[in-house]
N, C-alpha and C positions, 0 to 999 in steps of 0.2 A: 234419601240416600244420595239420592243426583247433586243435594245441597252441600253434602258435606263431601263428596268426589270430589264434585267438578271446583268447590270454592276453598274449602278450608284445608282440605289436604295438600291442594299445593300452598298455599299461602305459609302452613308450617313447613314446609318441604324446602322452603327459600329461606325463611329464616336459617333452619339449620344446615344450610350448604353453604359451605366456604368456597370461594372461589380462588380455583386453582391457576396460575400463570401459564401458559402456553408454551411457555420453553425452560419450564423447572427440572424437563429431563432433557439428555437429550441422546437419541441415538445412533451412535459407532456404525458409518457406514459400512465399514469394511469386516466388523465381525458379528455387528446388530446388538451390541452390549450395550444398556439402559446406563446412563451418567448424569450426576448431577451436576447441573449446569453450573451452576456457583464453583464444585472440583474443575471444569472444565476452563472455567473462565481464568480462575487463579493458577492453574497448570498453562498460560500460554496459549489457552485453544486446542491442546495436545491432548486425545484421550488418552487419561492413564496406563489401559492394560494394553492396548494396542499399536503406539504412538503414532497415530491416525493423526495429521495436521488438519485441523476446519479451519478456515479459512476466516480470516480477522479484518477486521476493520482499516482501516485508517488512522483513527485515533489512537487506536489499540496498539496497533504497530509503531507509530509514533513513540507512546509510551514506554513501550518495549525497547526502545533503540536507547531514547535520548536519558543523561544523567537527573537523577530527579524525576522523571519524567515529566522537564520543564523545558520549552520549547519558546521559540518566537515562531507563530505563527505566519508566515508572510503573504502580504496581500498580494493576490494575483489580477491580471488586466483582465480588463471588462470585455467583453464579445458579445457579438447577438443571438439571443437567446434561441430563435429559429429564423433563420437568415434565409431559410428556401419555403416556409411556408408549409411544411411537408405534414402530409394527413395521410394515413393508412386506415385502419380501426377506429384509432382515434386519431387527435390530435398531438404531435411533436411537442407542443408547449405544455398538456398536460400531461404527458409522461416524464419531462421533466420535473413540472411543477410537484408530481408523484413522489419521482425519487429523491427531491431535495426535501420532502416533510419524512420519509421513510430512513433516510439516512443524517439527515443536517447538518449535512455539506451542499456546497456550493456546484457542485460537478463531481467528477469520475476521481480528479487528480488534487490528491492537496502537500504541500511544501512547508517544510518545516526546516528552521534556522537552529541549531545547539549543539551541545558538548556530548561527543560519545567519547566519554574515559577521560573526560578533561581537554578530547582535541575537537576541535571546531569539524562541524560536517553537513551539509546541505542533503535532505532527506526529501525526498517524493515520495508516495506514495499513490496507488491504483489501489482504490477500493473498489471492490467485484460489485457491492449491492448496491451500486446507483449505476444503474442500467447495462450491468455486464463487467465495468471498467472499461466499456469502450472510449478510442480514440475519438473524440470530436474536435473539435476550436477551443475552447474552453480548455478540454487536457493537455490540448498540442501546448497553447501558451503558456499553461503552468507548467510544462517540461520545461518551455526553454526557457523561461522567467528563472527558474530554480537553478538551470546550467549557467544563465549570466549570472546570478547570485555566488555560486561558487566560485568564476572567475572573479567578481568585485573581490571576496570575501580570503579569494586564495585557498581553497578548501577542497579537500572532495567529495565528489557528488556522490551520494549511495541510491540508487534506483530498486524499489518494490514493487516489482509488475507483476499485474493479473488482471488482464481483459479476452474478450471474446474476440477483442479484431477492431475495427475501425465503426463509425457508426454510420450505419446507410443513411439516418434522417439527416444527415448532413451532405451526404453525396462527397461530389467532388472534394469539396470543403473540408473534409474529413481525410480525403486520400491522401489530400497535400500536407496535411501535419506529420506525412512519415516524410519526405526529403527536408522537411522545415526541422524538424527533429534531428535529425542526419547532419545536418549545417550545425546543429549547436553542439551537439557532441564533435564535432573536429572542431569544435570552437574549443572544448575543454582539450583536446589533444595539443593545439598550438600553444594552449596555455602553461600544459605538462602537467595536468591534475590527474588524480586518479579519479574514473569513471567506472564502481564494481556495481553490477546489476544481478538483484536477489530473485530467483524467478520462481513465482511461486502459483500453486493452482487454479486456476488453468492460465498457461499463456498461450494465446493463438493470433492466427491473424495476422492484420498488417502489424501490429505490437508486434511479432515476433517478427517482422520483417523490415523493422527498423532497429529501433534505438534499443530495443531488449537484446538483443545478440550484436551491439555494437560495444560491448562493454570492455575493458582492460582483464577484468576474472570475471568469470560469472559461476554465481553457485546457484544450487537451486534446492529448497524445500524439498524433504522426504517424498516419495509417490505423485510429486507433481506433475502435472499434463504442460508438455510444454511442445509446440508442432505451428506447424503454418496451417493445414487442410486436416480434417479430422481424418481417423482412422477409417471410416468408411467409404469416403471419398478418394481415398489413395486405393484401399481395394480394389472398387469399380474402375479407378483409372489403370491401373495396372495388370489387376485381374490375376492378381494374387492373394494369398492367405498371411497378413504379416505378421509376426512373429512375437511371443509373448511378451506383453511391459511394452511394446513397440509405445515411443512419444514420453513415458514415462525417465523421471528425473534419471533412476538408475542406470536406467538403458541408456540414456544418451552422455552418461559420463564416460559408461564402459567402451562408446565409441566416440570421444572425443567432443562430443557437441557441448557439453557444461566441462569447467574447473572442477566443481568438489559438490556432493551434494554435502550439507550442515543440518542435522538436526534442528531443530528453532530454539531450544534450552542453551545452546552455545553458539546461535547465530550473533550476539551480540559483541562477545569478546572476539569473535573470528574479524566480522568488520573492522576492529578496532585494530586489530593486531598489523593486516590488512593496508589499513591507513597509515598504520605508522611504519610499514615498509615500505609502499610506495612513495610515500612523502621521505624516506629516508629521515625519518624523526631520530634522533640519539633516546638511548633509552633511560639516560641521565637526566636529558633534559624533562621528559614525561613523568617520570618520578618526580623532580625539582618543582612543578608547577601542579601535580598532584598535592604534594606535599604542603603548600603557602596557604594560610589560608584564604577564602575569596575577596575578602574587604582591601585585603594588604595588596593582591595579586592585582595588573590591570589588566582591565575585562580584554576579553579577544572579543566576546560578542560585541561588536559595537551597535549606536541604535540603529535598527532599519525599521521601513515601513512596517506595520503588522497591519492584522485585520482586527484582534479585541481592542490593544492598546499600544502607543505608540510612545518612546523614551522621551518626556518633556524637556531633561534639560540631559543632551551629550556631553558636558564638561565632568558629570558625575557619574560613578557608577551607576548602573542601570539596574533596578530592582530587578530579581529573579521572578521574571515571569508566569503568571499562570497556566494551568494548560488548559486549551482554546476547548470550551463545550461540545458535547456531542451534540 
């Protein structure tokens, strides 16, 4: 019996188990309702019965903004990878090295060049899952790499923040990318571009104490946490009981801290709409260049650097891009 236990029983036991995926369901923090990942994914990341936003990628986001969702990716400046040498638990370089095979991005912060609604628009983005979204060197420069981009380009910058705050392994290093930041955003203001910042779950931190609340409008994502010090730490400092939703997206519209919050299903036409008042776009003209079709019309994307591929010959239109791999 011990033979047919311990050997043959599991051996058939594996044949007939199919292996399940690990995120084929997923669960609705806010009411505990079981969803399928695939509804969830093609819904925006929005669970259906709740309109619970989870929290999206970079790429995902990207795609969600730009027409086609076709994009020039743009290459960002190189920095040192751990410039302080810093060791806690582990090592600085291997929780990068972590987050860049768990994500397949380069960093926290990635920059995307395309057409929302036919108008030209420089898109950043903070992805939370490579190490929080924190602020380091690396994110600081692809801020401001992406705000000079809009000035060359004459465009406006749209900002998707969500990070924990700044990154300690970087120290100092880290603190200086908020006034470095700070500098390039009144760079876009001399230039008279619009500067709208989406703020979305969680923003904290030096992030919220730079360039996220430096924006011309800022809206922010349903239920989003959006605060400098956590709710518990304001407590103990004050040694008060604060008040329900306190930090959350609602609450801080109702007292002036956000513009508008925007559900995600309509945050793409609101950007747009958005752009084309601040640019004081004519609504003839956006029809007229909608309207042409692309081969006849001249590109507005012109070539710039990318990280996949870059436009061989500038005299011709530029083939429509592919969108850069997760």
């Amino acid at each position: 019996m011990n033979w047919l236990t311990n050997v043959v029983r599991p051996k058939i036991r594996n044949i007939l188990r199919r292996d399940t995926p690990e995120n084929l369901w997923i669960k609705c923090p806010d009411t505990g309702q079981l969803v399928f990942y695939k509804d969830v994914e093609q819904n925006q990341f929005v669970i259906p019965g709740s309109n619970y936003h989870m929290r999206m990628g970079a790429l995902a986001r990207l795609k969600s903004v730009f027409d086609n969702e076709t994009w020039y990716d743009v290459a960002l400046p190189e920095v040192v990878a751990d410039p302080l040498k810093f060791r806690d638990e582990r090592k600085y370089a291997d929780r990068i090295k972590d987050a860049r095979t768990k994500t397949g991005a380069h960093d926290a912060v990635r920059v995307g060049f395309g057409k929302l609604e036919t108008f030209p628009v420089v898109v950043a983005v903070q992805d939370f899952d490579f190490m929080g979204g924190s602020l380091g060197m690396a994110a600081g420069e692809a801020i401001i790499r992406g705000m000079e981009l809009a000035v060359e380009k004459h465009a406006p910058f749209i900002m998707f923040a969500a990070s924990g705050g700044a990154r300690m392994q970087e120290g100092i290093l880290s603190l200086m990318q908020m006034p470095r930041t700070t500098v390039a955003v009144q760079m876009l203001r001399e230039a008279k571009l619009p500067y709208i910042v989406v703020l979305t779950n969680p923003t904290t931190g030096g992030v919220t104490a730079s360039y996220a609340m430096l924006g011309d409008i800022h809206i922010a994502e349903p239920g989003a946490l959006i605060g400098f010090a956590g709710a518990r730490v304001i407590e103990q400092t004050i040694r008060e009981k604060l008040p329900d939703g306190f930090q959350r997206a609602e609450y801080l519209k109702d007292h002036g801290m956000v513009d508008m919050v925007v559900h995600r299903h309509d945050l793409r036409p609101t950007l747009a709409r958005l752009c084309r008042i601040l640019t004081k776009a004519p609504a003839a003209v956006v029809e007229t260049v909608a309207a042409t079709p692309v081969d006849d019309a001249k590109p507005e994307i012109e070539a710039i650097e990318t990280t996949d591929e870059a436009v061989s010959n500038p005299t011709e239109p530029p083939a429509a891009p592919a969108a850069p791999q997760a």
